[in-house]
C-alpha positions in Angstrom: 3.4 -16.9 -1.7 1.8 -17.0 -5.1 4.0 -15.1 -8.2 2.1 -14.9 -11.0 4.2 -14.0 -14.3 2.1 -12.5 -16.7 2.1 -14.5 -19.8 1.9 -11.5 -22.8 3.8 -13.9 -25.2 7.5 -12.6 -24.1 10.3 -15.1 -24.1 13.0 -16.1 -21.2 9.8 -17.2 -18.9 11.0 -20.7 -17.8 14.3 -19.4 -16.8 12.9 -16.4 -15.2 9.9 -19.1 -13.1 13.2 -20.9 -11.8 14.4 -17.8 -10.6 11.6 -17.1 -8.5 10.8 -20.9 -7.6 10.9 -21.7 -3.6 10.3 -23.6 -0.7 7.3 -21.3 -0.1 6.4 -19.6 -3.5 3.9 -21.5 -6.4 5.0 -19.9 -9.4 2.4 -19.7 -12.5 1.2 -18.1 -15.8 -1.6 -16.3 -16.7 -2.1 -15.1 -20.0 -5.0 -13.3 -18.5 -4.2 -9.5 -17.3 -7.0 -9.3 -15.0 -6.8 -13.0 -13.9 -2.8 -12.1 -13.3 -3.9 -9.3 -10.7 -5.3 -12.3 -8.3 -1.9 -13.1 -6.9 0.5 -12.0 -4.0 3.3 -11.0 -6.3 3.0 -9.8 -10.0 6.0 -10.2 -12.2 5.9 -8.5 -15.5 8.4 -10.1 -17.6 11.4 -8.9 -20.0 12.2 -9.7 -23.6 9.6 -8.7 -26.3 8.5 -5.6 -28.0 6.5 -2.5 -26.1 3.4 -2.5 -28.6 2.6 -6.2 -28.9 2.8 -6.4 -24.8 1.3 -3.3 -24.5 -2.1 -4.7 -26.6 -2.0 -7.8 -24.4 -2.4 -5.6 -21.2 -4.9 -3.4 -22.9 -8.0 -4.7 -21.6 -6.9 -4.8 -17.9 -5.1 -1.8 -18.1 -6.3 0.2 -15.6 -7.2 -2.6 -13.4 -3.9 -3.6 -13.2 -2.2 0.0 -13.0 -4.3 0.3 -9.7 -3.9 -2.3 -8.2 0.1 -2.3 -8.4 -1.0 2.0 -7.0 -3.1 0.3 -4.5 0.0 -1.5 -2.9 0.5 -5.1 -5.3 3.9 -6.5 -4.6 5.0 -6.1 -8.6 8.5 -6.6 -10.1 9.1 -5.4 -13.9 12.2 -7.0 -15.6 13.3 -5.4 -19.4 10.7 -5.1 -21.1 8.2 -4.9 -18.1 10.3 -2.3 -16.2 9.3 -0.5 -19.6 5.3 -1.0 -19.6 5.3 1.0 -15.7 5.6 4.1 -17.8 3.6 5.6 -19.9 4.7 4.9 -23.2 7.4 3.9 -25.6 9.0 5.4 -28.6 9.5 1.2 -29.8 5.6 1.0 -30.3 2.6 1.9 -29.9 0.4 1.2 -27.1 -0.1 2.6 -23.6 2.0 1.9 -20.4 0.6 1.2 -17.2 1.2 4.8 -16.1 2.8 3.4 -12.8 5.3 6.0 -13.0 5.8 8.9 -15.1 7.9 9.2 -18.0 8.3 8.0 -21.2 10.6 5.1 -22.7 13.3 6.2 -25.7 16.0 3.9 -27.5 19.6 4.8 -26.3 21.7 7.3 -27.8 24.8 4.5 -28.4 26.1 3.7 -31.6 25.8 0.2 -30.7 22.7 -1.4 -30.1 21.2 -3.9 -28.8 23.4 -3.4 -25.9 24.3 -7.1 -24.6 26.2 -8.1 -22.1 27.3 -7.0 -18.6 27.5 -3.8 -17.3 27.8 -2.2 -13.8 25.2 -0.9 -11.2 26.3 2.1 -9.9 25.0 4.4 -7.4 22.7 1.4 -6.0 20.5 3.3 -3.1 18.5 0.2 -2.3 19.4 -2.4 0.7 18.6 -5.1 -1.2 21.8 -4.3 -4.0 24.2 -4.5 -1.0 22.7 -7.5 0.6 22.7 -9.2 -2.7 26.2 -8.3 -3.6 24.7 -7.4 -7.4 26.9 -4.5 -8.7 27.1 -5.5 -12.2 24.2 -7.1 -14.2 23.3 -8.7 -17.5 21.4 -6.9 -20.2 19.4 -7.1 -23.5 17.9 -3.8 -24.6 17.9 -1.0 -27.1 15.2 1.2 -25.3 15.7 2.8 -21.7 13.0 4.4 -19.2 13.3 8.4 -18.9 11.7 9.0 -15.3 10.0 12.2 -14.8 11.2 12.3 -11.0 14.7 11.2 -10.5 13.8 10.0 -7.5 12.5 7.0 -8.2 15.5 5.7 -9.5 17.3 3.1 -7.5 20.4 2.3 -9.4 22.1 3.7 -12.4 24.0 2.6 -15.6 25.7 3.6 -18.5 25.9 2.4 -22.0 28.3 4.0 -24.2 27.5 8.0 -23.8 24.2 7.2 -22.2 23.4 7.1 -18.6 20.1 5.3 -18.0 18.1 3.9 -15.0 19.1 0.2 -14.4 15.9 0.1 -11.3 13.1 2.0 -10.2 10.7 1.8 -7.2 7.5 3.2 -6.0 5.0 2.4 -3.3 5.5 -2.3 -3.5 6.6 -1.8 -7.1 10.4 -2.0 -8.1 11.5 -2.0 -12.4 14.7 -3.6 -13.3 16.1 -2.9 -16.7 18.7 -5.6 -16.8 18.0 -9.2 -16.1 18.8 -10.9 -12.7 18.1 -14.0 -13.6 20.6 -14.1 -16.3 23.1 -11.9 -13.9 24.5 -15.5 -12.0 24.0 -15.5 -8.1 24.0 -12.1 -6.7 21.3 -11.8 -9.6 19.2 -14.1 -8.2 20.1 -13.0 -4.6 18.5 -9.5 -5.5 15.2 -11.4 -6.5 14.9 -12.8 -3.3 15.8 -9.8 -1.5 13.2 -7.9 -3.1 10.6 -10.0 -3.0 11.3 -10.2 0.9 11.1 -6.3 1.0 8.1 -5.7 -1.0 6.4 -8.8 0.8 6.6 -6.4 4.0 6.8 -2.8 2.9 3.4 -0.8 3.5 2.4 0.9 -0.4 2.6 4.8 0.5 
């Protein structure tokens, strides 16, 4: 399997390459959004800001926004669960428009929020399998879903409850960061890369 991390200047992506390293997987870079697309899983990393990543997507945009709608295995982490919506009230710039709704900075007195925090109401298989109920995060800004029903697990920072995952169609969002959130962190990568690898895009 080849996973391509797009390379739009965001930090953490050695850590997050080990992550997804295997027996059977060649992990690269590709600073290129339309060069990223040739790949048989797409990983839009976390840690950044939405406008500067947003510019660095620009000129693929709508390649790459149909080809994750045309069934491309894609995983967004943070910052790249963030750019599958439409927009962000952090920056300007366009989202991919993967899924509707718009991304707005939590209503909690503290912020960044940093640290762990639990998964709750995880509807996906690949949660339980992995044994990942709690999860480590870095962000200020959540995603706002237009259709609840997208949302795969929940959590809750101060006053605010917030989608920690998302799926559509081959394409799943994780707010938090499982590569940072020990083994059952890891053990959800796997798991989801397993399920997108052999879900049919609907």
């Amino acid at each position: 399997m080849r996973v391509t991390l797009f390379d739009y200047g965001a930090g953490n992506l050695h850590s997050l390459g080990q992550a997804f390293a295997g027996a059977a997987r060649e992990v690269r870079l590709e600073p290129d959004p339309a060069r990223a697309l040739d790949t048989d899983l797409l990983v839009l990393p976390g840690v950044g800001a939405f406008g500067p990543a947003a510019a660095r997507l620009a000129p693929a945009r709508a390649a790459m926004r149909d080809a994750i709608r045309d069934g491309l295995p894609t995983i967004g982490i943070c910052l790249g669960m963030q750019l599958l919506f439409d927009g962000s009230d952090e920056g300007e710039g366009m989202g991919l428009g993967v899924l509707a709704g718009r991304v707005t900075r939590l209503s909690a007195a503290r912020l960044p929020q940093i640290g762990w925090n639990t998964l709750d109401e995880a509807t996906d298989p690949a949660f339980a399998a992995s044994g990942c109920d709690i999860a480590y995060y870095a962000n200020s800004f959540a995603c706002r879903p237009e259709d609840a029903g997208v949302v795969l697990a929940w959590s809750q920072h101060e006053a605010d409850r917030f989608p920690a995952a998302v799926r559509t169609a081959r394409c799943v969002g994780l707010q938090f960061h499982p590569e940072k959130s020990s083994r059952p962190g890891r053990r959800l990568l796997d798991a989801l890369v397993t399920t997108l690898d052999s879900a049919t895009a609907r």
